[in-house]
KEKE-3310 file (N, C-alpha, C; in steps of 0.2 Angstrom, whole numbers, plus 5000, padded with zeros to 4 digits):
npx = (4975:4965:4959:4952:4944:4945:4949:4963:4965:4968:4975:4969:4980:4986:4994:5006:5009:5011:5023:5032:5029:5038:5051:5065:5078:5093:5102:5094:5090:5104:5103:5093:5100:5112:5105:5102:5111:5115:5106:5108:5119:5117:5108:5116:5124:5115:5113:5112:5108:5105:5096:5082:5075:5061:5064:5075:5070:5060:5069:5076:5066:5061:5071:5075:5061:5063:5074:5068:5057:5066:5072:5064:5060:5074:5074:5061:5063:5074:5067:5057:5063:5072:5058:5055:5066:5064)
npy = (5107:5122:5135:5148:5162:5178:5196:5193:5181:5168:5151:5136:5123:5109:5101:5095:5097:5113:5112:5107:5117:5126:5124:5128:5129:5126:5135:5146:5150:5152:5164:5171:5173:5182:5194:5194:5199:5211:5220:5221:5226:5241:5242:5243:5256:5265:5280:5294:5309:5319:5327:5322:5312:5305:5300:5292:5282:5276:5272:5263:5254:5248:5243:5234:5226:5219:5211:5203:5198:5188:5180:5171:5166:5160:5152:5145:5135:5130:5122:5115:5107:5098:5092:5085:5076:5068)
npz = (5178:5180:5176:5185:5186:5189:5192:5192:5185:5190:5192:5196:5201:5206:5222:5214:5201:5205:5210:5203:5194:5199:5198:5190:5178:5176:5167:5169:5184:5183:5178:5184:5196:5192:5189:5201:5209:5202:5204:5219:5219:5214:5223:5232:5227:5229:5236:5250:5249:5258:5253:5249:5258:5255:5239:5242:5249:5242:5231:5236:5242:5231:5224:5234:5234:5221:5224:5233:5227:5215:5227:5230:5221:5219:5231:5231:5218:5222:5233:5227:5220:5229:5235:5225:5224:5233)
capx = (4975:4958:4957:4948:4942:4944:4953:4970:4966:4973:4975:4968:4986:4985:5000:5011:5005:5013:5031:5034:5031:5041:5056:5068:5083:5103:5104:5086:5094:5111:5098:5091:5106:5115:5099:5099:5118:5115:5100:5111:5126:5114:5106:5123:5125:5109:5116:5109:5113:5100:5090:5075:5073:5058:5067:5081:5067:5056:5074:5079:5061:5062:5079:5073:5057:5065:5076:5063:5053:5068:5075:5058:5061:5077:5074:5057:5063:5078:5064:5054:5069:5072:5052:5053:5071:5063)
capy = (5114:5124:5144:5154:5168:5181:5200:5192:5176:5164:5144:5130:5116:5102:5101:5090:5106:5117:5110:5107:5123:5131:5122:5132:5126:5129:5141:5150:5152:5158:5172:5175:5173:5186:5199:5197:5202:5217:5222:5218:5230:5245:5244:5247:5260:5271:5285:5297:5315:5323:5330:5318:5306:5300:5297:5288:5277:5276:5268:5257:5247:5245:5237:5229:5224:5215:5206:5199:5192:5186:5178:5170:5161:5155:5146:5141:5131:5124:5118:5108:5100:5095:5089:5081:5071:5064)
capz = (5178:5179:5177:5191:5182:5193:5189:5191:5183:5192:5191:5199:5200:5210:5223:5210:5196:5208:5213:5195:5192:5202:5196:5184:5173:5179:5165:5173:5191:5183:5175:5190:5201:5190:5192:5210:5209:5196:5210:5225:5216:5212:5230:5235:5224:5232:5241:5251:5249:5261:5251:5248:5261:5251:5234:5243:5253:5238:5228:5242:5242:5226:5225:5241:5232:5215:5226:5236:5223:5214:5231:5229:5216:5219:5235:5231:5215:5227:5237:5225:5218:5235:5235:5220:5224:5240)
cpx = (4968:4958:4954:4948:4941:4949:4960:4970:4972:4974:4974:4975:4983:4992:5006:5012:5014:5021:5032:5034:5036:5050:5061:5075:5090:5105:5097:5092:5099:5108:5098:5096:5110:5113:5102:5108:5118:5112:5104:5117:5121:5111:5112:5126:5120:5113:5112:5110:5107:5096:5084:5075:5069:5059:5072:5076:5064:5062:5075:5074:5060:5064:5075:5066:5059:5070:5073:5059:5060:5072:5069:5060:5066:5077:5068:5060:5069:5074:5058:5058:5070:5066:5052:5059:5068:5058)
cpy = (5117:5131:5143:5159:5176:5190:5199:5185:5172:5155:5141:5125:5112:5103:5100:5098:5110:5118:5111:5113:5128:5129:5126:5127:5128:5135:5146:5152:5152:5163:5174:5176:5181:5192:5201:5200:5209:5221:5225:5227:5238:5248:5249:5253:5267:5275:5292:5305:5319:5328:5328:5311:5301:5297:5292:5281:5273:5267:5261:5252:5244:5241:5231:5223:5218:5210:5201:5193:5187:5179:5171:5164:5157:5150:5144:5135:5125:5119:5112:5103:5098:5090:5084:5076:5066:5058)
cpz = (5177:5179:5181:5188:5187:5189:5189:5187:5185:5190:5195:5199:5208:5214:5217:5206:5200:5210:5208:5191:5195:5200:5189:5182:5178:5177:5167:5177:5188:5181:5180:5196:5199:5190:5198:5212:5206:5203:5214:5223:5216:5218:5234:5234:5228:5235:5244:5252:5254:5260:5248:5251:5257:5244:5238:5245:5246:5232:5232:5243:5236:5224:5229:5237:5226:5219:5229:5233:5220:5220:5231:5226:5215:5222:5232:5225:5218:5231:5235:5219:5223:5236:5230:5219:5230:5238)
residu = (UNK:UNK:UNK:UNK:UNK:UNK:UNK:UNK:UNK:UNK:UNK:UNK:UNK:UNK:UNK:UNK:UNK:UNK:UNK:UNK:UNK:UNK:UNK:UNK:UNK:UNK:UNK:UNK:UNK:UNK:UNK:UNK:UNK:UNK:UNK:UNK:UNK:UNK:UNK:UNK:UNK:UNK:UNK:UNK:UNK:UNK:UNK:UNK:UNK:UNK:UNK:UNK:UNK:UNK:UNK:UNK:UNK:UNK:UNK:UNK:UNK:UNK:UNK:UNK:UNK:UNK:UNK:UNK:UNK:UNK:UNK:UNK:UNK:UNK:UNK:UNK:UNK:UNK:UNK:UNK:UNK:UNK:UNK:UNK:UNK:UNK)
# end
């Protein structure tokens, strides 16, 4: 691993680095699984009473937004335990 100093401070990994981190626990992914259901429930919930299209857009990217990253992180860590069983 190597800093890059940069304004988001990133990391230099090595592929290997990379998959391994991406990898979460069982009880991890039930966290994040249970989120992405809280999310999923709460999206549901938005409703639009026609008087602020842009609140409602604004909620709905939101929602949209959390589930995306979290969706993220599910499959990716499904994919380097798959990389790392092979």
């Amino acid at each position: 691993m190597k800093l890059i100093p940069n304004i988001f401070t990133t990391t230099e990994l090595t592929e290997e680095e990379r998959v391994q981190g991406l990898v979460f626990t069982s009880i991890q992914l039930a966290v994040l699984q249970n989120r992405r259901a809280e999310i999923a429930m709460s999206k549901l919930a938005i409703s639009f009473d026609g008087t602020s299209l842009v609140k409602f857009a604004q909620a709905e990217a939101y929602e949209r937004g959390q589930l995306d990253v979290l969706t993220w992180l599910v499959e990716s860590s499904d994919a380097a335990l798959k990389v790392i069983n092979s």
